[in-house]
VODRENKOL-730390 format. One record per residue: residue in one letter; x, y, z of N, C-alpha, C in turn. Coordinates in pm, 1 decimal. Layout:
VODRENKOL-730390
SITE   code        nxx        nyy        nzz       caxx       cayy       cazz        cxx        cyy        czz
SITE      a          X          Y          Z          X          Y          Z          X          Y          Z
...
END
This chain:
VODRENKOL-730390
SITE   code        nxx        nyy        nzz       caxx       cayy       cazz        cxx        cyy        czz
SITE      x     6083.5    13127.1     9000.6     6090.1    13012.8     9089.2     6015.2    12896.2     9024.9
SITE      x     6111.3    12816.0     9021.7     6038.8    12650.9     8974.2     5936.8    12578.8     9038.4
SITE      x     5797.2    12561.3     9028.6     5755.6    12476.2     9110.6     5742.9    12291.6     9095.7
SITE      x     5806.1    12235.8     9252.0     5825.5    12146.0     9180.1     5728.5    12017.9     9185.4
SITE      x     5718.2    11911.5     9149.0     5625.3    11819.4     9102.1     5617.9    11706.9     9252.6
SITE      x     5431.1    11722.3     9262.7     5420.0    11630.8     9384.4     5453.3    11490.6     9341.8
SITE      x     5525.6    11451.2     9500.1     5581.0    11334.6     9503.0     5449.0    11254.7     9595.0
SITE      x     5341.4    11160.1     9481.5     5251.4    11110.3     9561.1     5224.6    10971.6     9534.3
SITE      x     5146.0    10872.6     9549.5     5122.2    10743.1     9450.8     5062.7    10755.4     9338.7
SITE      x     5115.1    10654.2     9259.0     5049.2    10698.3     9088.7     5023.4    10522.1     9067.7
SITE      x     4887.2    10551.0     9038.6     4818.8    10384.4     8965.5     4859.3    10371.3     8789.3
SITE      x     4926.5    10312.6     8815.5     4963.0    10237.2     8627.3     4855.2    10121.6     8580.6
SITE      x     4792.9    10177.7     8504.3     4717.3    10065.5     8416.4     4802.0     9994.4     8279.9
SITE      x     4804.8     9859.8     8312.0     4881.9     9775.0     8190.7     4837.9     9863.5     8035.3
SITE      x     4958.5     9833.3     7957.8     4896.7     9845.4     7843.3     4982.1     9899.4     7726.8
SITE      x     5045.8     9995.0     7811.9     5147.0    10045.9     7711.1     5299.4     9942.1     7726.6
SITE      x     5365.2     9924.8     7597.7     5407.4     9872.5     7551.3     5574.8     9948.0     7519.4
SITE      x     5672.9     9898.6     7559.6     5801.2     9919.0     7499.4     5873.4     9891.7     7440.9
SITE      x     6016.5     9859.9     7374.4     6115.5     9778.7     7317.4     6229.2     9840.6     7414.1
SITE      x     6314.4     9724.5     7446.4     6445.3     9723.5     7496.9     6521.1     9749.3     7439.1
SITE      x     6631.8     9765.6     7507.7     6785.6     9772.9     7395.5     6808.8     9661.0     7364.6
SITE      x     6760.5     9548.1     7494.4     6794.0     9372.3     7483.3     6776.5     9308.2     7407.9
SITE      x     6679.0     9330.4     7289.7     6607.4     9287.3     7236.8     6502.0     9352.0     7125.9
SITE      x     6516.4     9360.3     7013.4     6386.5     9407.4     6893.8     6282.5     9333.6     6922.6
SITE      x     6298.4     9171.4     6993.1     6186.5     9080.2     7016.6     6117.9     9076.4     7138.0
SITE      x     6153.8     9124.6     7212.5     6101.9     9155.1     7373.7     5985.0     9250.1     7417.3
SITE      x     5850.9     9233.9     7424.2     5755.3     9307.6     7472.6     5795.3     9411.2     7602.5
SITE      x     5802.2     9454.8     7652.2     5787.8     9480.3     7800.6     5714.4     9544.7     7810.8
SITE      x     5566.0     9563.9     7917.4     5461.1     9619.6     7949.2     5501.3     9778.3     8042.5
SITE      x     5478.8     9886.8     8037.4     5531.5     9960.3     8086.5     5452.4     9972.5     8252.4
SITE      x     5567.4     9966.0     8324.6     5497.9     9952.6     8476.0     5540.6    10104.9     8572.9
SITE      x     5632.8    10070.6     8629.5     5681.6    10162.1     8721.9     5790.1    10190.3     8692.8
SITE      x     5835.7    10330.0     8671.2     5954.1    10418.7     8619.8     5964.1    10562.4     8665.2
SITE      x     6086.2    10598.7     8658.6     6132.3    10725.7     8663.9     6009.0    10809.7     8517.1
SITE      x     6066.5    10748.5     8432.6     5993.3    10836.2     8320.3     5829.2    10834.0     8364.8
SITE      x     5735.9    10741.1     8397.0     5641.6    10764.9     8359.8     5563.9    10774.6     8533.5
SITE      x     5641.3    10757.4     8638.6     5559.1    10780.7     8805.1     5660.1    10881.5     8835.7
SITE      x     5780.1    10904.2     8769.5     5854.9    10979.4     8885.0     6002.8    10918.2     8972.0
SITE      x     5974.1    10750.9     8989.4     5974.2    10690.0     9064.8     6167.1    10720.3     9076.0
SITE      x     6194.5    10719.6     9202.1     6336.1    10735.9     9212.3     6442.0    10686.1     9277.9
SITE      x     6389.9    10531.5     9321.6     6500.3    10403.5     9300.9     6488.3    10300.4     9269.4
SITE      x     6368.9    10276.9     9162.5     6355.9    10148.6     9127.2     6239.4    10161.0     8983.2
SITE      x     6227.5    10055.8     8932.7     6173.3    10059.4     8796.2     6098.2     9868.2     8814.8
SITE      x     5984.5     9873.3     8797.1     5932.7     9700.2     8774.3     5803.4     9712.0     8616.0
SITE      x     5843.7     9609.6     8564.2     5753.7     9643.5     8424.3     5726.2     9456.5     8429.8
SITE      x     5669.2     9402.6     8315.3     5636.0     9338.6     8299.5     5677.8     9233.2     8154.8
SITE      x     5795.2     9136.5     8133.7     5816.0     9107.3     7999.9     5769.0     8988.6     7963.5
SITE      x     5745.7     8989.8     7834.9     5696.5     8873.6     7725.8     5782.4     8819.4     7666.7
SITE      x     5851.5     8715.2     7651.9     5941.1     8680.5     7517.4     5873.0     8598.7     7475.8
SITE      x     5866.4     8645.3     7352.2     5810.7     8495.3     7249.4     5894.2     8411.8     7243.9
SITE      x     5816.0     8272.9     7190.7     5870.5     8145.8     7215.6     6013.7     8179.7     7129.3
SITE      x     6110.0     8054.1     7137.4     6217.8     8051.9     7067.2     6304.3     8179.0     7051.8
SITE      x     6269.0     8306.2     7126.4     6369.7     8468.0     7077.0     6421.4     8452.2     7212.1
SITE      x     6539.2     8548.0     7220.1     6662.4     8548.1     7311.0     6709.3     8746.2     7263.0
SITE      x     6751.4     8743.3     7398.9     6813.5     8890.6     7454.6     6984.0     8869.8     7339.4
SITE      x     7028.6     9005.3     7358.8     7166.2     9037.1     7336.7     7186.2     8991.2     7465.8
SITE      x     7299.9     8992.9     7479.0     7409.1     8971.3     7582.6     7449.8     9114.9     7661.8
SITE      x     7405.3     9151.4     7785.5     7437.6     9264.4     7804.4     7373.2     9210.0     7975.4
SITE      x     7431.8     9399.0     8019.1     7416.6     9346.2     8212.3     7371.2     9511.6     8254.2
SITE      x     7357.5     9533.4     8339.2     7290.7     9672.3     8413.9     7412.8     9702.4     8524.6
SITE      x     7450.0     9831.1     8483.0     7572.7     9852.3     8535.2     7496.7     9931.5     8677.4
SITE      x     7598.5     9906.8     8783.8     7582.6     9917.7     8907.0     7424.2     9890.8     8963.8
SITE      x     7294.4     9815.2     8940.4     7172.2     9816.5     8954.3     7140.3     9681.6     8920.2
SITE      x     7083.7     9617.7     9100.4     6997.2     9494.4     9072.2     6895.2     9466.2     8997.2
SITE      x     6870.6     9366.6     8991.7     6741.6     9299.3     8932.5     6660.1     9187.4     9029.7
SITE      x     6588.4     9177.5     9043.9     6462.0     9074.6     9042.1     6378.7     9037.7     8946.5
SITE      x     6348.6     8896.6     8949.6     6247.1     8878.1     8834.7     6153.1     8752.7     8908.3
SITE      x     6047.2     8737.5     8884.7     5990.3     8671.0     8884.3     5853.3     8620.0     8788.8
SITE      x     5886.3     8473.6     8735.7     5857.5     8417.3     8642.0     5685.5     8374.9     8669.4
SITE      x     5610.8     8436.3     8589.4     5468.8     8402.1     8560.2     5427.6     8297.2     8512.8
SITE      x     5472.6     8274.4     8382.0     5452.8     8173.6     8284.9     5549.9     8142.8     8213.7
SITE      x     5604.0     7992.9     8141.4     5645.9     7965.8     8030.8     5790.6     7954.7     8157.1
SITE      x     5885.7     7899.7     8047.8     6017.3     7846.4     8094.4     6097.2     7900.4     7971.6
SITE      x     6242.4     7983.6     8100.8     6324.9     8067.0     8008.0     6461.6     8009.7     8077.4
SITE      x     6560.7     8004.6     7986.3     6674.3     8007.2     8037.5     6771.7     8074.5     8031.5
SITE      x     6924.1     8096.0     8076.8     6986.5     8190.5     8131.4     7138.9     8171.0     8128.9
SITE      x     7199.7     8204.8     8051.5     7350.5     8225.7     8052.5     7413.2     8363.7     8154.9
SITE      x     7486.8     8335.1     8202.9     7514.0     8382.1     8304.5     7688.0     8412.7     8305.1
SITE      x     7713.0     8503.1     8376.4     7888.2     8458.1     8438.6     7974.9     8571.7     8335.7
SITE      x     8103.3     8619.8     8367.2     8203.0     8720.3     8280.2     8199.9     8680.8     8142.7
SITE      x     8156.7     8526.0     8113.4     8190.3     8454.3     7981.8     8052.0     8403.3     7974.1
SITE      x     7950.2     8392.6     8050.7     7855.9     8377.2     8013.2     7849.1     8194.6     8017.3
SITE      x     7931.7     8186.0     8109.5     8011.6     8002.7     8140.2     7868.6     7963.5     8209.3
SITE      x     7823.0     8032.2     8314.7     7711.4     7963.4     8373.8     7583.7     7949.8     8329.4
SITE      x     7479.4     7860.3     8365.6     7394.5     7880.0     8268.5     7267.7     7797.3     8401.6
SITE      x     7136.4     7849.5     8369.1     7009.5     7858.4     8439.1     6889.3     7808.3     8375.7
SITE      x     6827.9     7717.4     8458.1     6649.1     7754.3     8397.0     6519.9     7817.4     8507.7
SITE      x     6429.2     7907.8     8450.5     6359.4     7879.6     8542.2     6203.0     7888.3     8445.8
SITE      x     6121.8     7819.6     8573.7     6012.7     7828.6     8498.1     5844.4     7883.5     8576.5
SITE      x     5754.1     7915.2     8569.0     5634.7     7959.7     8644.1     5643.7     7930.7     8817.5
SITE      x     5652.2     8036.9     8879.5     5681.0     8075.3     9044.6     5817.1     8057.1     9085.2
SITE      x     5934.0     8110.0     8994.0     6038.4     8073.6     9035.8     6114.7     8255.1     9056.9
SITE      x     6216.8     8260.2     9157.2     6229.6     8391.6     9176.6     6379.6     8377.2     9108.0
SITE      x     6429.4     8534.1     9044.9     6601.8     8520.9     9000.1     6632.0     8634.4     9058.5
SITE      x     6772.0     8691.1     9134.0     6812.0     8764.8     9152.9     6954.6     8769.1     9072.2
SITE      x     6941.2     8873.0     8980.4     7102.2     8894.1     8914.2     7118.6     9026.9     8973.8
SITE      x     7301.1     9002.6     9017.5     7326.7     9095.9     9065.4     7411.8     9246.6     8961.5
SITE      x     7424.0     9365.0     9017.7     7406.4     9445.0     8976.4     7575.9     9384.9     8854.6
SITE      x     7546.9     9429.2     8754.9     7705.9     9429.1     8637.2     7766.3     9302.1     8628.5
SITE      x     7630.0     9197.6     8644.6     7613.5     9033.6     8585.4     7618.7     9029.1     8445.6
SITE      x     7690.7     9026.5     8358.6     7643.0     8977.9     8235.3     7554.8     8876.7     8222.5
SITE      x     7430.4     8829.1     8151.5     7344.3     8773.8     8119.8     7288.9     8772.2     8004.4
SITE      x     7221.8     8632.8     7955.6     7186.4     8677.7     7849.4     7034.3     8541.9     7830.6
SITE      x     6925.7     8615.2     7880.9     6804.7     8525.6     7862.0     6727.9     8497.2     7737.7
SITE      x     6662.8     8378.5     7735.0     6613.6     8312.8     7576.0     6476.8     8267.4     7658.5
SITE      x     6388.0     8242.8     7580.2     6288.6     8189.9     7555.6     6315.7     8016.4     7545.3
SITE      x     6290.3     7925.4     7650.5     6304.2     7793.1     7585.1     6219.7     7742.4     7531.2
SITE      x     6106.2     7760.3     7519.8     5955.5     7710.7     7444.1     6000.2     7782.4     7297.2
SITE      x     5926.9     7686.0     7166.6     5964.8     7747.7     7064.9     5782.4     7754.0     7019.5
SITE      x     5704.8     7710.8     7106.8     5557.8     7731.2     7127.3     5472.9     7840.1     7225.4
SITE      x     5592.4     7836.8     7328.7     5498.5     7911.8     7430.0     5545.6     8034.9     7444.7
SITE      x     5506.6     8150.7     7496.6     5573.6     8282.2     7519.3     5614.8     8226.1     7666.2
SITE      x     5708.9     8323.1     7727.5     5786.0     8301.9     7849.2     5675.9     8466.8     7942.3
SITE      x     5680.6     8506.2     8043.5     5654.0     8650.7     8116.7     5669.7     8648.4     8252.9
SITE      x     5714.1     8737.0     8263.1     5787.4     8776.6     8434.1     5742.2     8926.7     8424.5
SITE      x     5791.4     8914.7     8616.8     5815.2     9056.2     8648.0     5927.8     9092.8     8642.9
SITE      x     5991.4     9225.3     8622.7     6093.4     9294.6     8693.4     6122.6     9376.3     8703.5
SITE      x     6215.6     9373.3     8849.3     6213.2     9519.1     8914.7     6348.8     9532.8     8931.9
SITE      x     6396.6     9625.2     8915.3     6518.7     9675.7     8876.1     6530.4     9801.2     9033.1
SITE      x     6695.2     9820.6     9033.9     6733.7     9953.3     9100.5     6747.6    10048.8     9039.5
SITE      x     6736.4    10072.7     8955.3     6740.3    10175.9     8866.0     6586.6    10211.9     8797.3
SITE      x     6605.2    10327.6     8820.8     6429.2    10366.5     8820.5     6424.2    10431.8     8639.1
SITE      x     6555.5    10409.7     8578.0     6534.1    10451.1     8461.0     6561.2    10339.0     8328.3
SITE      x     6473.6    10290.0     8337.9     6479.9    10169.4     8282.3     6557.2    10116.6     8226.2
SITE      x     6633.6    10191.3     8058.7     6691.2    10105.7     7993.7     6856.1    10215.1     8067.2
SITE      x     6867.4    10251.4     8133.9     6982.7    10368.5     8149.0     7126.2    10294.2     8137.3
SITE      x     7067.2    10173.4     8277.6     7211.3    10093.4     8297.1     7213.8    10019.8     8184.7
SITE      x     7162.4     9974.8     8122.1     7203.6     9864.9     8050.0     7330.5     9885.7     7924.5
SITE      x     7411.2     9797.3     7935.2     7547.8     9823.4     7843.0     7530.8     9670.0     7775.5
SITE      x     7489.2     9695.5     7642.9     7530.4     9584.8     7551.4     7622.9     9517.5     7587.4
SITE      x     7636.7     9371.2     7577.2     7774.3     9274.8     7511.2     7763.6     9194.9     7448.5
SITE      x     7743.2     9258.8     7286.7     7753.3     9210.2     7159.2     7878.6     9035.3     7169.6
SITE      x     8011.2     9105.0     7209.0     8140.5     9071.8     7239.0     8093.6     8907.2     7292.7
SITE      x     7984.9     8873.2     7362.3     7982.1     8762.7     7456.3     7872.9     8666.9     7396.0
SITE      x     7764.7     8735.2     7284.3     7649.6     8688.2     7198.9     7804.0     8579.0     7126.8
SITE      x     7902.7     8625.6     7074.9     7966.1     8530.1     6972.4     8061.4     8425.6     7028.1
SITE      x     8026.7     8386.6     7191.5     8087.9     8300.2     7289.6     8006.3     8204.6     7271.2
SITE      x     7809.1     8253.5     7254.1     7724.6     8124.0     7217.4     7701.8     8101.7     7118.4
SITE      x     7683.1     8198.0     7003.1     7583.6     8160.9     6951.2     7663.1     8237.0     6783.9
SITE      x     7814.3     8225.6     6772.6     7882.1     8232.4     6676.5     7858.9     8147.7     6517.2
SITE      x     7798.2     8246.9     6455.2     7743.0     8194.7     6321.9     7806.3     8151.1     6206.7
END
């Protein structure tokens, strides 16, 4: 017989550190997760982009997002084609909805950008599906 693992509150101290699929350039602080509380409908961590770096193009299949912006000013391509486009900057809230393509940058080529976010998906990088396909709609070399 398996015994199985208490389901109780767990305190996360900042500190540990990840990489995305979104990004080789993207900090994210490891917060609340399936992998590391258990947690089993939602995931919130903490990201950095350095000034001037930008995400792949990709969206979180079936699973919202929230974010909310700490510091620095980032902006936001948005939409099937990535047609729409966003800024936000320190106390501003974003909700993308779940299998949004998006694709966020850093607009400071001085300042780092950092938010929260909290995701429906308690496994962090699970949903996320690249779209390489939509990076060469902007930013075709």
């Amino acid at each position: 017989m398996t015994q199985q693992k208490k389901y109780t509150c767990v305190k996360v101290t900042s500190g540990e550190r990840f990489q995305g699929m979104q990004s080789a350039d993207f900090n994210y602080f490891a917060g609340i997760s399936a992998e590391n509380v258990g947690a089993r409908m939602l995931c919130m961590h903490m990201l950095t982009i350095p000034p001037g770096k930008r995400a792949t193009a990709h969206l979180h299949e079936g699973h919202e997002t929230a974010i909310y912006v700490l510091s620095g000013h980032a902006g936001m391509w948005y939409g099937e084609n990535l047609e729409e486009h966003m800024t936000m900057e320190a106390g501003d809230f974003l909700f993308i909805p779940a299998g949004m393509p998006h694709l966020p940058f850093n607009l400071s080529n001085t300042e780092s950008c950092t938010a929260i976010l909290a995701r429906t998906d308690p496994n962090e990088q699970e949903s996320v599906v690249l779209r390489p396909d939509l990076d060469q709609l902007k930013f075709a070399e």
